[in-house]
TORKOL-4160 file (C-alpha; in steps of 0.2 Angstrom, whole numbers, padded with zeros to 4 digits, m for minus):
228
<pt num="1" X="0000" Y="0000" Z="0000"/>
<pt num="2" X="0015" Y="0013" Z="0005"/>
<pt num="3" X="0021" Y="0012" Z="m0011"/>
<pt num="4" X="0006" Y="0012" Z="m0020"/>
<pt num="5" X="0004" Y="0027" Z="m0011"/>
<pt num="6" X="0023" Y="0035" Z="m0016"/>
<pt num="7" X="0021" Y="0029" Z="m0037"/>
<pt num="8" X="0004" Y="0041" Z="m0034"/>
<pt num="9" X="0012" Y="0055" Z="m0025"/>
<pt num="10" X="0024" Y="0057" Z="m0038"/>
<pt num="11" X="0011" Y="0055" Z="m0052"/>
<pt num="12" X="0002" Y="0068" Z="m0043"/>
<pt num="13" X="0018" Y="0078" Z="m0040"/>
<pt num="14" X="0023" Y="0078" Z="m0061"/>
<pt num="15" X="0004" Y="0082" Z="m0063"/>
<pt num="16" X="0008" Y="0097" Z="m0052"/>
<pt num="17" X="0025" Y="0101" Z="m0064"/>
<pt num="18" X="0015" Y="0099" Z="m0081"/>
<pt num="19" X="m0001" Y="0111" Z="m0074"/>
<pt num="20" X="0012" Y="0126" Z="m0070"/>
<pt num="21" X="0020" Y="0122" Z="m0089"/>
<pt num="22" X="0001" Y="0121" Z="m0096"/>
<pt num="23" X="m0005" Y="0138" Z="m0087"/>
<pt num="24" X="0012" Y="0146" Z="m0092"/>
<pt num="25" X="0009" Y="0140" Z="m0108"/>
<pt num="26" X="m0009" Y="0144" Z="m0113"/>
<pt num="27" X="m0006" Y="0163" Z="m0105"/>
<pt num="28" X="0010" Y="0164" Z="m0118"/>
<pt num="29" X="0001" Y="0158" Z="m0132"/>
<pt num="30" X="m0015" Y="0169" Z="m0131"/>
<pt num="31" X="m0005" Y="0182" Z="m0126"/>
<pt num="32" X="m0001" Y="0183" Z="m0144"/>
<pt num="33" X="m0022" Y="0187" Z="m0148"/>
<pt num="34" X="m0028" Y="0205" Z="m0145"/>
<pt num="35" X="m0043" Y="0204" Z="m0139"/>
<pt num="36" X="m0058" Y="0210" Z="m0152"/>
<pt num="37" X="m0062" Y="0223" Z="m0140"/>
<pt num="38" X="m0048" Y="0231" Z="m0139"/>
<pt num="39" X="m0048" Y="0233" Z="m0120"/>
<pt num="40" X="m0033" Y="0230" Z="m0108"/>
<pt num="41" X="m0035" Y="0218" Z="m0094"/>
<pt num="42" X="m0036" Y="0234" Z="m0081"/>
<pt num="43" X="m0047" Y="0241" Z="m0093"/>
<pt num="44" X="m0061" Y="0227" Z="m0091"/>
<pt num="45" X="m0057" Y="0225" Z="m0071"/>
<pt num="46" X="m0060" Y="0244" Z="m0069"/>
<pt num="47" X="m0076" Y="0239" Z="m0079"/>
<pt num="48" X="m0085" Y="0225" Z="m0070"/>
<pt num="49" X="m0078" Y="0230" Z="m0053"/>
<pt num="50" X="m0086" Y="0247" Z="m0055"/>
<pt num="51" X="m0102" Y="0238" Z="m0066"/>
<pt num="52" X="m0104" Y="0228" Z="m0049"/>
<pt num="53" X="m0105" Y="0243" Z="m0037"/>
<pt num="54" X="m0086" Y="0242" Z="m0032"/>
<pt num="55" X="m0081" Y="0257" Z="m0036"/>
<pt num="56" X="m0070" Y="0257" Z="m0021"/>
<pt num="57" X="m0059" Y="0242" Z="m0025"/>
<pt num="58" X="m0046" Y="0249" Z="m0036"/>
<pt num="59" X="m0034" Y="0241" Z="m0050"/>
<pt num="60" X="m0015" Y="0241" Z="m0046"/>
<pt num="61" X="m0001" Y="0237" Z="m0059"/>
<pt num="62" X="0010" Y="0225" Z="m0048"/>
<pt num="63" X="0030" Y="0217" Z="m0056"/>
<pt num="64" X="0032" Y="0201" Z="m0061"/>
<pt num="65" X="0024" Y="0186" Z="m0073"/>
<pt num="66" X="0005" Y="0179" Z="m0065"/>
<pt num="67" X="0007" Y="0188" Z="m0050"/>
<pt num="68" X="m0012" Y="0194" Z="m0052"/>
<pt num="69" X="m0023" Y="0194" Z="m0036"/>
<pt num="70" X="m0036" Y="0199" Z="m0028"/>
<pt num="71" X="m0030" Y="0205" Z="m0008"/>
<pt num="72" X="m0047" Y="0204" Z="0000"/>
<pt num="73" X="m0036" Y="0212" Z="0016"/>
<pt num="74" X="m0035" Y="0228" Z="0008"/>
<pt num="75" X="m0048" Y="0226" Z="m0005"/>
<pt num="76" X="m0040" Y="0230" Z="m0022"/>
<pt num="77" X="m0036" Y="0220" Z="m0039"/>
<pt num="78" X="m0017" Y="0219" Z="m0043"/>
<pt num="79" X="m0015" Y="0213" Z="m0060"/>
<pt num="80" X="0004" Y="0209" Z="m0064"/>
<pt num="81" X="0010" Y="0222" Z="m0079"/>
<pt num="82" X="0009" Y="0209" Z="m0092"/>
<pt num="83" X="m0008" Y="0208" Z="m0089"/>
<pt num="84" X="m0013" Y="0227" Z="m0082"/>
<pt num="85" X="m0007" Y="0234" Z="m0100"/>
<pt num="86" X="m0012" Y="0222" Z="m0113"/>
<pt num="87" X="m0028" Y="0217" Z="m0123"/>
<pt num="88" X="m0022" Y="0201" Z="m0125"/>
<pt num="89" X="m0037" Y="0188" Z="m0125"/>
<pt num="90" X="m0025" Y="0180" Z="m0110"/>
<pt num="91" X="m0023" Y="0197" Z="m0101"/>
<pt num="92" X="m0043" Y="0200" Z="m0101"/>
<pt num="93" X="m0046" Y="0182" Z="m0095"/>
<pt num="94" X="m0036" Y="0184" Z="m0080"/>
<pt num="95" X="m0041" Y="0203" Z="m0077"/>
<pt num="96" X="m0059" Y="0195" Z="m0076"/>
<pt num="97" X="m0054" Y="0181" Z="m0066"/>
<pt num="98" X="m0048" Y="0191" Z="m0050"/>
<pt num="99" X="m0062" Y="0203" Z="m0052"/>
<pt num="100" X="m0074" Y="0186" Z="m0048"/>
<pt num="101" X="m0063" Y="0187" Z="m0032"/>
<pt num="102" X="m0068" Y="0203" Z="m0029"/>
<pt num="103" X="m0088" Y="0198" Z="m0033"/>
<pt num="104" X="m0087" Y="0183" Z="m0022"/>
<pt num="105" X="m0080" Y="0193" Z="m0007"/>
<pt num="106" X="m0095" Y="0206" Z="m0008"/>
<pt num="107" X="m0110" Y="0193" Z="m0009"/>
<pt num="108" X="m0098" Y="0184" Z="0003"/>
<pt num="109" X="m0099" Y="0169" Z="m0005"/>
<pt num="110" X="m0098" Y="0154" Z="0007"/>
<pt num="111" X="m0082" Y="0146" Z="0002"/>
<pt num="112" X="m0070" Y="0161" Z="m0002"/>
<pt num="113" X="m0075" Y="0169" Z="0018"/>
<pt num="114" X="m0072" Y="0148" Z="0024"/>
<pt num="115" X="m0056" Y="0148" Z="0014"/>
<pt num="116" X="m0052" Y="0167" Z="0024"/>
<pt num="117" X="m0057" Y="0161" Z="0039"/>
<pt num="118" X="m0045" Y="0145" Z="0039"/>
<pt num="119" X="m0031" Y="0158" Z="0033"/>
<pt num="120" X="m0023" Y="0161" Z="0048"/>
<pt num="121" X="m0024" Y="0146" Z="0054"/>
<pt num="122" X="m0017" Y="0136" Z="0041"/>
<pt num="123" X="m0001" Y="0149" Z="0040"/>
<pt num="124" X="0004" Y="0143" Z="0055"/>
<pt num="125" X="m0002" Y="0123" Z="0055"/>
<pt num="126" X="0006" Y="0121" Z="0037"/>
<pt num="127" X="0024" Y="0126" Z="0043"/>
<pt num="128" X="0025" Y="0118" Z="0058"/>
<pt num="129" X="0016" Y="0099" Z="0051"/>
<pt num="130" X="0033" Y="0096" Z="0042"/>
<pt num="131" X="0043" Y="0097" Z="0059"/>
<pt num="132" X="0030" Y="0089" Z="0070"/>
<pt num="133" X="0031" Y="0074" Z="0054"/>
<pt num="134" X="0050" Y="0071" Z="0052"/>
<pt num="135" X="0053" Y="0073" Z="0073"/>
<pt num="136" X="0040" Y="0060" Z="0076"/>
<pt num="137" X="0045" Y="0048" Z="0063"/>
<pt num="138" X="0064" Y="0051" Z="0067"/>
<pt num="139" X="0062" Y="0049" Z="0085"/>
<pt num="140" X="0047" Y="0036" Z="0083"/>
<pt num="141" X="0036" Y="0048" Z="0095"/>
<pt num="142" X="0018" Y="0043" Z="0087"/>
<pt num="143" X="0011" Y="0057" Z="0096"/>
<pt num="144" X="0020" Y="0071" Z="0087"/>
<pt num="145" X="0016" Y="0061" Z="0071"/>
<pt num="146" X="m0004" Y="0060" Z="0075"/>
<pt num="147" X="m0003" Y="0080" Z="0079"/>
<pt num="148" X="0008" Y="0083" Z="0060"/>
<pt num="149" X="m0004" Y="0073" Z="0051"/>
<pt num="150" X="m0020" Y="0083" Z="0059"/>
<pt num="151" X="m0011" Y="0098" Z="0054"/>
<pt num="152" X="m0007" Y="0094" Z="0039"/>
<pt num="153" X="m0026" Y="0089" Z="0037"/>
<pt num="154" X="m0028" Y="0107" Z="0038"/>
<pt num="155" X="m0019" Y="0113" Z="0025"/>
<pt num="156" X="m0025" Y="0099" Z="0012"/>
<pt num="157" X="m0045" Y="0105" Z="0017"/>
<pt num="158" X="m0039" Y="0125" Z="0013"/>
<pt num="159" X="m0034" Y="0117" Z="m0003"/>
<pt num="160" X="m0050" Y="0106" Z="m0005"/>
<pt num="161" X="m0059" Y="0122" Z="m0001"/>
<pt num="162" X="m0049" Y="0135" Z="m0013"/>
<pt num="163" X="m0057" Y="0122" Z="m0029"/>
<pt num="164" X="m0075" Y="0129" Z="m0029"/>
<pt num="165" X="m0066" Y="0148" Z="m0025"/>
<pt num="166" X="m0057" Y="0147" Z="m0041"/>
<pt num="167" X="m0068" Y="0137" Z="m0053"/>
<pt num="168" X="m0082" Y="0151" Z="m0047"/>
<pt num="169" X="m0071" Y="0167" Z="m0051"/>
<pt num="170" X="m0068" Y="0157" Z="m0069"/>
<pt num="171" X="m0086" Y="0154" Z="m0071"/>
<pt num="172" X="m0089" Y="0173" Z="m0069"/>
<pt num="173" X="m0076" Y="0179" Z="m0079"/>
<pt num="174" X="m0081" Y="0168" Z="m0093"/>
<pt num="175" X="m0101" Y="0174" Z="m0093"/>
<pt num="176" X="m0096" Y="0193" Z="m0092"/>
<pt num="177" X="m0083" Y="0194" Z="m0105"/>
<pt num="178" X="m0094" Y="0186" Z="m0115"/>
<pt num="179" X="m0111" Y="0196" Z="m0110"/>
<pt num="180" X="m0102" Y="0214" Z="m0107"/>
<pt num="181" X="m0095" Y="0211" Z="m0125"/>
<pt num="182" X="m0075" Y="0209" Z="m0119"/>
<pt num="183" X="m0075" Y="0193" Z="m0130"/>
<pt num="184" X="m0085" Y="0194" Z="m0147"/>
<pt num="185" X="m0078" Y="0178" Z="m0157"/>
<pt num="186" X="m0079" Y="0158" Z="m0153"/>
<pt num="187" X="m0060" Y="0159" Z="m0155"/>
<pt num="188" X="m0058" Y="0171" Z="m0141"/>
<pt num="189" X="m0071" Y="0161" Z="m0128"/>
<pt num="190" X="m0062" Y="0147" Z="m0134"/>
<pt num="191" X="m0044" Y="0158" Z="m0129"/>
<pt num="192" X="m0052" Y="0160" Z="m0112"/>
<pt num="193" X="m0057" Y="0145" Z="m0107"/>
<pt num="194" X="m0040" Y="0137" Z="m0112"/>
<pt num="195" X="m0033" Y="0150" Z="m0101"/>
<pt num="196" X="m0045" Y="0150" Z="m0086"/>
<pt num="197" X="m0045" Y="0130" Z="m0088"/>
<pt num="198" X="m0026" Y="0131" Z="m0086"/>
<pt num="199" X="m0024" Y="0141" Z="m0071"/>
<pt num="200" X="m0040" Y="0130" Z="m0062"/>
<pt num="201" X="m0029" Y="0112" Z="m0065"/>
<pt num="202" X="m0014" Y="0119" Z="m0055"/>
<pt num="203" X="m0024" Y="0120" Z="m0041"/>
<pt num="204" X="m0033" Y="0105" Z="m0044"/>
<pt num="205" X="m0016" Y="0094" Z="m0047"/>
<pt num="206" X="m0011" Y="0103" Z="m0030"/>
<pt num="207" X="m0023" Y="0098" Z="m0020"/>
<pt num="208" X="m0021" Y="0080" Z="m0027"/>
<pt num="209" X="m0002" Y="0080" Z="m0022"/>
<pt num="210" X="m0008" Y="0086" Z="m0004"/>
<pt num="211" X="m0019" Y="0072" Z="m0004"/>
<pt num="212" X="m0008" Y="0059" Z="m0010"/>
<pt num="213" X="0005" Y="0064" Z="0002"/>
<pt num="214" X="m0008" Y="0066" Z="0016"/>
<pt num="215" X="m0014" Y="0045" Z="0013"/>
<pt num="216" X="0006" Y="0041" Z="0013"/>
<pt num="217" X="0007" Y="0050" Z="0031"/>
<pt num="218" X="m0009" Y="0041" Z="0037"/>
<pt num="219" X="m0001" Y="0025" Z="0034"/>
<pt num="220" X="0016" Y="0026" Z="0037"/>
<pt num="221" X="0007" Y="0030" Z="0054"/>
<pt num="222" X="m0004" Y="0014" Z="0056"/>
<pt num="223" X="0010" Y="0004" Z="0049"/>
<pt num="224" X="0022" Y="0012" Z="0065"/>
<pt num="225" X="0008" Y="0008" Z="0076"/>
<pt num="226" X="0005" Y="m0010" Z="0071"/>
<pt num="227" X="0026" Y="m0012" Z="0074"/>
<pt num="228" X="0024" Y="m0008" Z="0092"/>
C-alpha cells in the first residue's frame, strides 16, 4: 500500500510540474491574440468592478509574470503588468478572473469567507506539520506524528476548499466577457477558457499532491503503530 501510495504521489507531483508548464503556456500563447475589444485587462477589471458597485476596490499594476490577485485584506485588484497593459485575449481572462474574487467577497460567498477564515490558521499549522512529521517519525514519537498529520489535514482541506473559489471566479469571468462584449468571437471564448482551464488544473493537481501525500502520512502511521 505505502508504495502504491509514493508511485501516486509522484504521479500527482509531475501532474503538479505539467499544470504550471500548461498555465504558463496557454497565457504565452493567447497572449499573442488582441482581444476584439480592444480593452486592456485593467481596462475590463476597472469595468465589471465598477459595473458591480465596487467602485472602491481599485486596480493596481504589480512586477512580475502571474502575479495577479485579488487581496481581499486591503480590498483591491493587482493585475501583474503583463496583464494590467495588454488586450491580449489571455490578459482579459485573468483581469476577469480576480475581479470574480472581488464579486465573491462582496455577496460573501460561502467558500471564499471559509477559505479566509481557515487563513490564519493554516499559515501557522502548514509550517509547523513538516517538523511535527519528520521529529515524530525520526524519534518514533507517534504522538508528534498523530498531531503533524491533523495539521497537515488542515492545509489539504484549505486546498480542497480553494477548488469551488477558483472554478467560481472562472465561471464569472467567462459569462461577463462574453455578455459585457470583452470577448465577441468563438475563438476568443475558446482563448479564455484554455486559459481559465489552465490556471484551475494547477490547483486541482495541488490539491491532489496534498492528498496523496496526506494518505502516505496516514499510513506510514498505522503501519508504525501496528510495529509496536
Amino acid at each position: 500500500m505505502n508504495l502504491l501510495l509514493i508511485v501516486l504521489s509522484l504521479a500527482a507531483f509531475a501532474l503538479t510540474i505539467w499544470a504550471q508548464f500548461r498555465v504558463k503556456g496557454s497565457f504565452k500563447t493567447w497572449s499573442r491574440y488582441n482581444a476584439s475589444s480592444g480593452a486592456t485587462g485593467a481596462e475590463v477589471a476597472r469595468h465589471i468592478l465598477d459595473r458591480n458597485g465596487l467602485r472602491d476596490v481599485p486596480v493596481e499594476p504589480v512586477p512580475g509574470s502571474l502575479s495577479d490577485h485579488y487581496d481581499p485584506i486591503s480590498r483591491v485588484v493587482r493585475l501583474s503588468e503583463p496583464v494590467y497593459y495588454s488586450h491580449s485575449v489571455a490578459s482579459v481572462a485573468v483581469a476577469a478572473h480576480e475581479c470574480g474574487h472581488a464579486l465573491q467577497h462582496k455577496e460573501s460567498y460561502g467558500a471564499l469567507v471559509l477559505r479566509h477564515r481557515m487563513f490564519p490558521v493554516v499559515n501557522f499549522t502548514s509550517g509547523v506539520a513538516p517538523f511535527l512529521l519528520l521529529a515524530g517519525f525520526i524519534f518514533k514519537a507517534m504522538g508528534l506524528v498523530l498531531i503533524g498529520i491533523i495539521f497537515f489535514s488542515v492545509a489539504v482541506a484549505f486546498q480542497l476548499v480553494t477548488l469551488p473559489v477558483e472554478f467560481n471566479a472562472s465561471s464569472r469571468a467567462k459569462q461577463i466577457l462574453v455578455s459585457d462584449g470583452f470577448i465577441r468571437s468563438h475563438e476568443e471564448e475558446h482563448g479564455v477558457n484554455k486559459v481559465l482551464n489552465a490556471a484551475a488544473l494547477t490547483y486541482v493537481a495541488a490539491a491532489l499532491y496534498s492528498v496523496m501525500e496526506l494518505l502516505r502520512f496516514v499510513f506510514m502511521f498505522l503501519g508504525s503503530s501496528d510495529d509496536d
